[in-house]
N, CA, C and O of each residue as an XYZ file, in Angstrom:
216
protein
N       0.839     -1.182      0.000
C       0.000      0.000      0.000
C       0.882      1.242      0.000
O       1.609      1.384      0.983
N       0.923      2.195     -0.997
C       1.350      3.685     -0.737
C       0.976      4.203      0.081
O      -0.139      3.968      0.546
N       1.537      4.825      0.406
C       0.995      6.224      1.405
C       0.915      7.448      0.919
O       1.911      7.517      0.199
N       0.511      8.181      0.873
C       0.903      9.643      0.256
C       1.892     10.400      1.472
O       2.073     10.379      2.690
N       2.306     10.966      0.432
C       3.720     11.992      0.930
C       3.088     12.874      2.197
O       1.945     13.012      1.763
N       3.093     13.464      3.304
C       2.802     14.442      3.556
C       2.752     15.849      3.090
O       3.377     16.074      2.054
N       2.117     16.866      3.663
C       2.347     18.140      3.488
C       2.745     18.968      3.805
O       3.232     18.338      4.743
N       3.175     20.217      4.027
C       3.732     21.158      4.818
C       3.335     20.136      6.050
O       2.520     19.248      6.300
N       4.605     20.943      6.750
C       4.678     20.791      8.047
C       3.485     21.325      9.092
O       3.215     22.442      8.650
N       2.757     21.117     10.093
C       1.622     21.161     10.506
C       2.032     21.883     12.207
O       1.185     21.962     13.097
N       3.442     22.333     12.359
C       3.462     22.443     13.812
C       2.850     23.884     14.358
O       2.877     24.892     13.653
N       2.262     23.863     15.773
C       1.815     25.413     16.122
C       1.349     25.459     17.254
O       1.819     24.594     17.992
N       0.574     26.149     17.730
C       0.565     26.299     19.498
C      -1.175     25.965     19.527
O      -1.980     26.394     18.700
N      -1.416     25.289     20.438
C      -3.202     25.106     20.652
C      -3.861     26.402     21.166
O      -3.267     27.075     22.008
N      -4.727     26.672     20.825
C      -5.968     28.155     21.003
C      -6.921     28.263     21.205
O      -7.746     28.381     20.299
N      -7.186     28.273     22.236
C      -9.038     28.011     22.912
C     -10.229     29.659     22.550
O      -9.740     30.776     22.717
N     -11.179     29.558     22.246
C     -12.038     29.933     21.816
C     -11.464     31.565     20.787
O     -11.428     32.755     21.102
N     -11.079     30.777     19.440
C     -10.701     31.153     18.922
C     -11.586     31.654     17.618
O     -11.734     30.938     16.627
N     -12.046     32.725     17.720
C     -13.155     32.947     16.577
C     -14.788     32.028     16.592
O     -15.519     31.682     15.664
N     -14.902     31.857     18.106
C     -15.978     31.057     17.916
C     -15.644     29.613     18.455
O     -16.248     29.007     19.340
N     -14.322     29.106     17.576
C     -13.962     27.583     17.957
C     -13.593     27.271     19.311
O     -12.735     27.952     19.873
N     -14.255     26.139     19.991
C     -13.642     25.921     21.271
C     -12.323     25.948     20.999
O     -11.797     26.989     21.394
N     -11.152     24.731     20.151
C     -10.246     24.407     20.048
C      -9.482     24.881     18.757
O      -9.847     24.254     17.762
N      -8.563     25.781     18.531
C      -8.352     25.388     17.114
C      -6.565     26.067     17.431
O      -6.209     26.665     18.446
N      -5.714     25.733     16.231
C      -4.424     25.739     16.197
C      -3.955     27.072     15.529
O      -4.478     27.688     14.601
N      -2.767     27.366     16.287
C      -2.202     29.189     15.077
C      -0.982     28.072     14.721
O      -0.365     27.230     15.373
N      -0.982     28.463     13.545
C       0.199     27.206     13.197
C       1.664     28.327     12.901
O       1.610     29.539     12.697
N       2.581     27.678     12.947
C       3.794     28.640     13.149
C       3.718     29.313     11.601
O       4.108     30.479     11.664
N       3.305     28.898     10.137
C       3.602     29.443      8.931
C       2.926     30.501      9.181
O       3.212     31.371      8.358
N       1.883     30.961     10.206
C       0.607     31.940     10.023
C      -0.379     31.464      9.999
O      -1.289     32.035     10.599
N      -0.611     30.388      9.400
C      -2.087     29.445      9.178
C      -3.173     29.489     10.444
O      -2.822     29.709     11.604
N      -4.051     29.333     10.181
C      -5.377     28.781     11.381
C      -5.801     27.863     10.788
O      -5.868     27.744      9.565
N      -6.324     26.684     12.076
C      -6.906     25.341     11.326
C      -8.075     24.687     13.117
O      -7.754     24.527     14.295
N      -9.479     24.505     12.298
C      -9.884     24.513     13.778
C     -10.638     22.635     13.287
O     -10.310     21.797     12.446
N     -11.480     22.689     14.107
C     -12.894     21.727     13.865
C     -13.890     22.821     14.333
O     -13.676     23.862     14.955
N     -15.491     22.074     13.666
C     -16.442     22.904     13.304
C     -17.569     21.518     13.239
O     -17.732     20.454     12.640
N     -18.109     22.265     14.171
C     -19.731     20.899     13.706
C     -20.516     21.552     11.965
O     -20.780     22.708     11.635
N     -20.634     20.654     11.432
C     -21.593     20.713     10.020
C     -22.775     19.659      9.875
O     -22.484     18.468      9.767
N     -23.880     20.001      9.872
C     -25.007     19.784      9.294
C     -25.694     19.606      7.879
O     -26.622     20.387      7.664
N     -25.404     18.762      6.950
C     -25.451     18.636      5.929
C     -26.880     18.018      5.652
O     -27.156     16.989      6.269
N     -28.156     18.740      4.465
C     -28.939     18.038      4.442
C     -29.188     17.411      3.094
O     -28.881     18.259      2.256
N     -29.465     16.677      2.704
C     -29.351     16.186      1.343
C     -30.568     15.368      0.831
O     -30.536     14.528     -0.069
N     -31.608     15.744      1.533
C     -33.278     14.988      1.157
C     -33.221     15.707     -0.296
O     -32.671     14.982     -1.125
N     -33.556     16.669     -0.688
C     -33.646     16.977     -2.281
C     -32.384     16.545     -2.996
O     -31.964     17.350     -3.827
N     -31.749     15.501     -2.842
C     -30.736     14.967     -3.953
C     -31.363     14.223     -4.256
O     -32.243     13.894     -3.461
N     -31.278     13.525     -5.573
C     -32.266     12.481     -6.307
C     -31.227     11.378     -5.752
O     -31.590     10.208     -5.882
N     -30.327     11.552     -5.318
C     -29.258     10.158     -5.066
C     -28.953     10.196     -3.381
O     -27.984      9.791     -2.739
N     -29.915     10.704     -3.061
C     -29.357     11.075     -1.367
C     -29.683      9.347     -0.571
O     -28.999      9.347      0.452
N     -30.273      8.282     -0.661
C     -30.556      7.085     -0.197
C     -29.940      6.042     -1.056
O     -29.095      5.303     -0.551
N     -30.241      5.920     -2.176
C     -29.934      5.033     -2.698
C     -28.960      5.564     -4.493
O     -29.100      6.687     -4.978
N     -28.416      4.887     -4.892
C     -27.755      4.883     -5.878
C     -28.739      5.007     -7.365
O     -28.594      5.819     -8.279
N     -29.546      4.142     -7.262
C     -30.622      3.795     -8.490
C     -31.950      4.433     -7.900
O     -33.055      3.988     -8.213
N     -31.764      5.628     -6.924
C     -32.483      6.694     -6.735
C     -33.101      7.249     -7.435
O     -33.788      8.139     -6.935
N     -33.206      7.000     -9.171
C     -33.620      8.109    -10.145
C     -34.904      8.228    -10.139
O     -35.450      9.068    -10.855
């Protein structure tokens, strides 16, 4: 099995309620990177249950 290569380097200091986010990271390049609850609804997709949904 491959792996893929990584990416930039990811290191940075942890940051509590940061724009809203309980948890999220200032990463040393400058970057911000948090988690986020999402709610996705997808009843009007013709393919949202089944595959042969049409």
């Amino acid at each position: 099995m491959l792996v893929p290569a990584l990416a930039a380097d990811c290191d940075g200091s942890l940051a509590f309620n940061l724009g809203g986010a309980r948890r999220s990271w200032l990463l040393f390049d400058g970057g911000v990177t948090a988690f986020a609850k999402r709610n996705i609804n997808i009843d009007g997709y013709a393919r949202a249950y089944h595959l042969r949904n049409a």
